[in-house]
Backbone as a ProteinNet text record, in pm:
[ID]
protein_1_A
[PRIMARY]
XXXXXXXXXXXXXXXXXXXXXXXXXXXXXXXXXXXXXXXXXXXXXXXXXXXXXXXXXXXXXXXXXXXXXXXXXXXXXXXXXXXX
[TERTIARY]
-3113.5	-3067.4	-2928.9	-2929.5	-2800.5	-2692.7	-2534.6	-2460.5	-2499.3	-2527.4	-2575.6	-2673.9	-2791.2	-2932.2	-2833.6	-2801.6	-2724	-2610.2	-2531.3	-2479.5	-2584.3	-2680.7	-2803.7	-2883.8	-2931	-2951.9	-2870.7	-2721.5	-2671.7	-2634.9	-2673.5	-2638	-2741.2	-2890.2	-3007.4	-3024.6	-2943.8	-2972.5	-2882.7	-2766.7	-2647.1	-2710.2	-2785.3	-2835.3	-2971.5	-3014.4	-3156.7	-3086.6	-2983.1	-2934.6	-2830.5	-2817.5	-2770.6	-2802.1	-2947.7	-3075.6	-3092.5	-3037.5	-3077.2	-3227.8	-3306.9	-3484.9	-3508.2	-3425.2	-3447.9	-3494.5	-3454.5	-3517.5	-3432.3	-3287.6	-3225.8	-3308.8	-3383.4	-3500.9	-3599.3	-3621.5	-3698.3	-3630	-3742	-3653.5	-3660.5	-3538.2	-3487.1	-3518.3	-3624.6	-3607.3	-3569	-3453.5	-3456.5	-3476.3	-3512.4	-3549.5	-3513.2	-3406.4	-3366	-3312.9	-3376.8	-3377.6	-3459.8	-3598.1	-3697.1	-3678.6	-3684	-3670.3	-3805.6	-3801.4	-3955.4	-3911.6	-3943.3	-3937.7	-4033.3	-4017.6	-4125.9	-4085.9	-4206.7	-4182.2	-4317.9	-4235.4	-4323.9	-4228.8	-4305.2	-4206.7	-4309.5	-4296.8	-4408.4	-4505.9	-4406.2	-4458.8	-4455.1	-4592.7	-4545.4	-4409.9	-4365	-4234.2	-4094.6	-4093.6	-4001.6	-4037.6	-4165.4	-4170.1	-4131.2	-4143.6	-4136.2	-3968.8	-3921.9	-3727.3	-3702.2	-3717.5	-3731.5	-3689.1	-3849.5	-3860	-3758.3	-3790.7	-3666	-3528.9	-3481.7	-3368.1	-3337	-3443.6	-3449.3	-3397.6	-3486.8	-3467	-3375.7	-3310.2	-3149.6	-3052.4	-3064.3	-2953	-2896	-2809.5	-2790.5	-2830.8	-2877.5	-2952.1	-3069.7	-3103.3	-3297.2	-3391.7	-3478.8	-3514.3	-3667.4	-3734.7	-3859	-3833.9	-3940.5	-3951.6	-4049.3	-4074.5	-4279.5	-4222.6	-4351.3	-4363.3	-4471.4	-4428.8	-4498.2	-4479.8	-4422.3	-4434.9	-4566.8	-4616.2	-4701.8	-4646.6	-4778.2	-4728.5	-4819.3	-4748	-4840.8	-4896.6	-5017.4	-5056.8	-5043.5	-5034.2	-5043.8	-5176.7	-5118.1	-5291.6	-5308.3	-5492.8	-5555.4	-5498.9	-5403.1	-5357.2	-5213.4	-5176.4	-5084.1	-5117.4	-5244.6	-5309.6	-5383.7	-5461.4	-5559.2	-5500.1	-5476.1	-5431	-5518.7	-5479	-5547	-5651.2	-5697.1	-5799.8	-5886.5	-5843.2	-5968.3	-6035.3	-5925.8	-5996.4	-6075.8	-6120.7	-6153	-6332.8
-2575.9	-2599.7	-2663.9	-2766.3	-2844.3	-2706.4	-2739.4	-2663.7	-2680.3	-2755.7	-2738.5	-2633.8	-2617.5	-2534.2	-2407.3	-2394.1	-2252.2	-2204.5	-2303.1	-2251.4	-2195.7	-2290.2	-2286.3	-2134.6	-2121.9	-1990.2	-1879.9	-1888.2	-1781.2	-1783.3	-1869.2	-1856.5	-1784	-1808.5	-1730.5	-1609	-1579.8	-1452.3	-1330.5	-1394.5	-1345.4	-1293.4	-1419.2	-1353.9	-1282.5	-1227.8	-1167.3	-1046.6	-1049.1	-877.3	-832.4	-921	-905.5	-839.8	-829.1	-742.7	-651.8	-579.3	-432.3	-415.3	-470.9	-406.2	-413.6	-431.8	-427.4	-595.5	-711.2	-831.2	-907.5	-825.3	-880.2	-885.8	-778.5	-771.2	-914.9	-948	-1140	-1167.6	-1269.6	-1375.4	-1509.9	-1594.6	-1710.9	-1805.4	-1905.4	-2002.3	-2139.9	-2240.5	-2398.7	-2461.6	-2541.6	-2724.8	-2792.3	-2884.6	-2942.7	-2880.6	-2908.3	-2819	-2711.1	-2703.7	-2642.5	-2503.3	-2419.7	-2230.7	-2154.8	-2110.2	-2079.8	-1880	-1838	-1659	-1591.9	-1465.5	-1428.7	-1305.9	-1233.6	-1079.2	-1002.1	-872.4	-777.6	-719.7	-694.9	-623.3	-537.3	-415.9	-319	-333.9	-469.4	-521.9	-661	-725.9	-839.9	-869.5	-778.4	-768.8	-816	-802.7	-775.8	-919.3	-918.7	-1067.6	-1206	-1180	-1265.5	-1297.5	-1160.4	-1161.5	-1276.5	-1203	-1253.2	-1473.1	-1523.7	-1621.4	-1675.3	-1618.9	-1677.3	-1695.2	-1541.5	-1576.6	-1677.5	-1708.7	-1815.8	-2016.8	-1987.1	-2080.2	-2142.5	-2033.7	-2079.8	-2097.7	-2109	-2121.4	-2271.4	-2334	-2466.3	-2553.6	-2654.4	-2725.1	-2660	-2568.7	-2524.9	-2605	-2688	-2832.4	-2785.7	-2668.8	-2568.4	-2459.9	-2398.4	-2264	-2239	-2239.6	-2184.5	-2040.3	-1938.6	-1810.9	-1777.9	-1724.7	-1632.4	-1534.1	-1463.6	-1235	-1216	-1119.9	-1024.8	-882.9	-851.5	-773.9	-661.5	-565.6	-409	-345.4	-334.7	-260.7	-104.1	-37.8	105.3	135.9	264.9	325.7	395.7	451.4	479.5	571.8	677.1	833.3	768.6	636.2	596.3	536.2	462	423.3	435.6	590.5	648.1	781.4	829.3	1019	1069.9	1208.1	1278	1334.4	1349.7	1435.1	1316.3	1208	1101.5	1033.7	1080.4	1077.2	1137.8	1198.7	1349.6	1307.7
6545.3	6408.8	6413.9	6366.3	6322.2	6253.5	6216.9	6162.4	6032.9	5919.6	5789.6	5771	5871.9	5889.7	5876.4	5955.4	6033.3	5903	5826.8	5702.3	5564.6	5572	5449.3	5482	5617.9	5636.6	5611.9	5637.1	5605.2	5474.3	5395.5	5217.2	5174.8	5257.8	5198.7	5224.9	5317.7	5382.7	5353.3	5288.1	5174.2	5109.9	4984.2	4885.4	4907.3	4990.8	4997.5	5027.2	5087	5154.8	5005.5	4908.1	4791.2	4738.6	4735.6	4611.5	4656.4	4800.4	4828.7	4787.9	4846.4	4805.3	4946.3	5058	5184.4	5224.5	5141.9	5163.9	5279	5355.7	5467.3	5570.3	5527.4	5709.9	5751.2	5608.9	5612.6	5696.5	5786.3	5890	5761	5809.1	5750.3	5847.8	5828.4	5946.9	5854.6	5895.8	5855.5	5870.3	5812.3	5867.4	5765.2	5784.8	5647.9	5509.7	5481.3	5300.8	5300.3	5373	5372.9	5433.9	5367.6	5418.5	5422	5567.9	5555.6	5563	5429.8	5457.4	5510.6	5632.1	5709.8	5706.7	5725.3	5730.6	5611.5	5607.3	5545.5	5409.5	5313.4	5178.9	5130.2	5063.3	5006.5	4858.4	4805	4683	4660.6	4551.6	4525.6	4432.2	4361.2	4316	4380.2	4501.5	4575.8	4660	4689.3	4750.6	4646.3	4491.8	4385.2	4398.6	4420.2	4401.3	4524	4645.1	4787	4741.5	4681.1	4721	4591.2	4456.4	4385.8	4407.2	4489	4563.9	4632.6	4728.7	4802.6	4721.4	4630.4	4566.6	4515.5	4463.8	4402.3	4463.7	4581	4657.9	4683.1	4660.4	4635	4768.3	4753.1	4897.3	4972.4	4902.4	4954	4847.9	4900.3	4882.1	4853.3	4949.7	4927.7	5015.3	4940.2	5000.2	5026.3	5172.7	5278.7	5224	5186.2	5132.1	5292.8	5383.1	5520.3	5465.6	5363	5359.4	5287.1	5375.4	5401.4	5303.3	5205.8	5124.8	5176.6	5195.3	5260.4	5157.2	5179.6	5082.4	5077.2	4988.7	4970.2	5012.7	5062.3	5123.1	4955.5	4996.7	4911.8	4810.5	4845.4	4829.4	4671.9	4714	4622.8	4545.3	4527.1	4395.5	4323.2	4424.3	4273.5	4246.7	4142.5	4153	4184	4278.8	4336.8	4305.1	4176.7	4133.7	4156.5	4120.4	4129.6	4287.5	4372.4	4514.1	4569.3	4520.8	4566.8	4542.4
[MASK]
++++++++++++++++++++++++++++++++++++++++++++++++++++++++++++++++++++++++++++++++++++

């Protein structure tokens, strides 16, 4: 990565560790303008913040979306009486 890459990453990676939802753990990779976010988050919520963050950051040109959203096991999305 050129020194522009290497500044643009750390502007994105500012604002992702900004939002406290744990979105510092994303890897940031650059190429140009282009930010590709990778990793895992527990919601599409949090992946939505993630890439908007991404976006606004002045000189990110696009944004590749790589996170992987984990799903909840079974026990957290039906109540218990109904698992049963």
């Amino acid at each position: 990565m050129n020194r522009n890459e290497v500044e643009l990453q750390c502007r994105v990676k500012t604002c992702l560790q900004s939002k406290r939802f744990g979105l510092g753990r994303l890897r940031v990779d650059v190429d140009g303008g282009i930010v590709s976010l990778k990793g895992h988050l527990p919601s599409f919520y949090h992946k939505q913040v993630a890439i908007s963050c991404a976006q606004h950051v002045p000189n990110v040109m696009r944004v590749i979306d790589s996170i992987v959203v984990d799903s909840p096991s079974i026990e957290h999305r039906v109540p218990a009486e109904m698992a049963r």
